[in-house]
N, C-alpha and C positions, 0 to 999 in steps of 0.2 A: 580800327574803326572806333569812333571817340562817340562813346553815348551820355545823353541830358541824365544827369543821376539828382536832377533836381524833385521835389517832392511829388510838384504837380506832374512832370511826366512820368516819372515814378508810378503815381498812383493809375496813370491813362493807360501805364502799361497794364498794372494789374488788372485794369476794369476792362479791357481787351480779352483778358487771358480767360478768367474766373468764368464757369461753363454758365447759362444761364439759368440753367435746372436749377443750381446753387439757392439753398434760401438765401432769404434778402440779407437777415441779420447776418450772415456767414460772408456774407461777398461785401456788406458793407464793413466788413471790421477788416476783412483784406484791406479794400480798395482805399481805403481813408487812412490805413494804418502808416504812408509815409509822411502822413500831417502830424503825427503823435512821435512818431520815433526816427531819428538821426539815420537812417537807412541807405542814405547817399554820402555821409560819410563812412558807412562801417564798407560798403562798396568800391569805396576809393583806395582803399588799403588792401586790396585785394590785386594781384598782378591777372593781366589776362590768361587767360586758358591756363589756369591752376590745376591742381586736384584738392578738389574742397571737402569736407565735411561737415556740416550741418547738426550741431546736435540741438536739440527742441526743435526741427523744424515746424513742428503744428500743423496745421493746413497745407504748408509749403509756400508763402508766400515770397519767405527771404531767398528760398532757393531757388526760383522761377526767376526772381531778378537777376540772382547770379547766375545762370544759364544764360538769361536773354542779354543780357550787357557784356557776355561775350568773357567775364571773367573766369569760367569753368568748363573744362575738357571734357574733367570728370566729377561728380558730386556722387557724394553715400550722408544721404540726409534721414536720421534718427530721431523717434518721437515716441514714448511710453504707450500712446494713447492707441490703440491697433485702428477704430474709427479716421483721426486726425494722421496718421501713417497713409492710410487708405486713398483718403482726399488729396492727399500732398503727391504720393505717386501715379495720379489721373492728372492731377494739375502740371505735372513736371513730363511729362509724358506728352503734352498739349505744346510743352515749350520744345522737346528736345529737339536737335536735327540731329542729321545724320552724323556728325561727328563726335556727338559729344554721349558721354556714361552715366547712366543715371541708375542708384542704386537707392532704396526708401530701406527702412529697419525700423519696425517694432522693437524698443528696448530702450531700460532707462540705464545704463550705463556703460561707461567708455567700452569697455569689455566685449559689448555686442556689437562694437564696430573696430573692433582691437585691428583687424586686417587692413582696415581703409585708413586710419589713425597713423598707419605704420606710412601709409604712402603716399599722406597725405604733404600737401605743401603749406594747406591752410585749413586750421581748422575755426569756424564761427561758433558762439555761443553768444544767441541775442535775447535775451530777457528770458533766461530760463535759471540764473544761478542762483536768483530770489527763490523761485520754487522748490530748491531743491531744501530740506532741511539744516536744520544750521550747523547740528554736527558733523552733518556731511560734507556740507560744502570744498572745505580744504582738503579734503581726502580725495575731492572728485575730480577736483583742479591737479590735483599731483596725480590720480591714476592716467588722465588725459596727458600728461607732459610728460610721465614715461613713455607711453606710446608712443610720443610725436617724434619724427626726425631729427635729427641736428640740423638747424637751418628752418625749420616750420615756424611759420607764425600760428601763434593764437588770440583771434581779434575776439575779446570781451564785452561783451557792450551789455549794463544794466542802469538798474534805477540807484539813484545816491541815495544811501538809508541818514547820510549827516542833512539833507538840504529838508528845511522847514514842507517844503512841497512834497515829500514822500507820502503824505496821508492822500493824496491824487493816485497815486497809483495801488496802492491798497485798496482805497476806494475801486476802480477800476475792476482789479483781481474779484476784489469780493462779489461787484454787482454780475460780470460775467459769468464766473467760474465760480463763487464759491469760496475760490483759494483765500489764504492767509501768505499774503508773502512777506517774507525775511529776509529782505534786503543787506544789503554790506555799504559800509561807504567808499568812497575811492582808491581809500588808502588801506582799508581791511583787506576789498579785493585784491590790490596791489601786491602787499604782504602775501596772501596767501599764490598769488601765481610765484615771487621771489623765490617764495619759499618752498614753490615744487621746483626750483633750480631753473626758472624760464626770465632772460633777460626783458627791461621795459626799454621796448621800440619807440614807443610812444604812445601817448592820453591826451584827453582832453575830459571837461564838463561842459554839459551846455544844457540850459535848457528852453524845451517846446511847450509852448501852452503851460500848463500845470507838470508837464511833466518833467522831472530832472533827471536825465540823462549823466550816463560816463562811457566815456569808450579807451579802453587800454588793449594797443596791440602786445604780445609778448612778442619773443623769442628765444628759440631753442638754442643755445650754445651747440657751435660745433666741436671745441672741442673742450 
């Protein structure tokens, strides 16, 4: 079954989904969020009924797509935040049917999801590698690539720290959250997946509105 991974239905799925209880501000940052970020392409590079994992899923907004568009069997979607875990696993619970596996995790690294990591065929990381600190960053990218299979992709998708527009997305982090993020540019992130031994599948940049997007699939050598 071939579904619209375009923005606007995108966003009609989500505003379908998101319970109404939800505050406003929380259900609008879902439902508007595939006007801001490339979500129908980081979906396309996704094979049907995968075994996904999720790490930053937040809320769960990207993993409710990949559920409903049919790309996942099974998903184990990870979020530091025990709140943002919480939400993510009522929302993904809302999507499941009967066939498919749905596992949330509290924890900010690969480690607490080292089991699903192993099984997985695909794992997402969508605008969470800015967040993480900067000395860490390539350490976090190689503990996830040893875990991964030979044969897993790993779809990247963040903000370019090289395009003039990054002060948009700073902005953003700050006025929401607070955060301070530390962005990579294309080819830093690049470097650092090489450099955990994970071949590039494929990239692109693009950017939405003020925001400038990257998206680098890897993958895992078999052998």
């Amino acid at each position: 079954m071939t579904h619209d991974l375009r923005a606007g239905s995108l966003s009609k799925v989500l505003r379908n989904l998101t319970p109404s209880d939800w505050p406003i501000v929380r259900k609008a940052l879902v439902v508007f969020r595939p006007y801001i970020a490339p979500l129908g392409l980081l979906l396309e590079q996704i094979p049907p009924d995968s075994n996904v994992v999720d790490i930053g899923c937040g809320t769960g907004a990207l993993s409710a797509l990949i559920l409903r568009t049919g790309k996942a069997s099974a998903i184990c979607s990870m979020d530091p935040d025990k709140q943002s875990a919480d939400v993510a696993f009522r929302l993904l619970a809302r999507v499941q049917n009967g066939s498919q596996s749905i596992t949330v995790v509290c924890g900010d690294s690969p480690s607490h999801v080292a089991s699903a990591l192993v099984g997985a065929g695909v794992v997402v990381m969508c605008d969470v590698l800015h967040h993480i600190p900067p000395n860490s960053q390539r350490n976090y990218i190689k503990e996830i690539a040893d875990f991964m299979t030979p044969g897993a992709l790993l779809i990247l998708k963040d903000i370019d720290a090289s395009s003039p527009f990054v002060w948009a997305n700073r902005l953003h982090d700050r006025v929401l959250s607070g955060a301070t993020g530390h962005e990579l540019t294309l080819s830093a992130a690049r470097d650092a997946g090489v450099s955990a031994g994970l071949l590039v599948a494929h990239e692109r940049s693009m950017r939405i509105l003020w925001y400038p997007h990257y998206q680098i699939v890897f993958r895992k050598p078999i052998n």
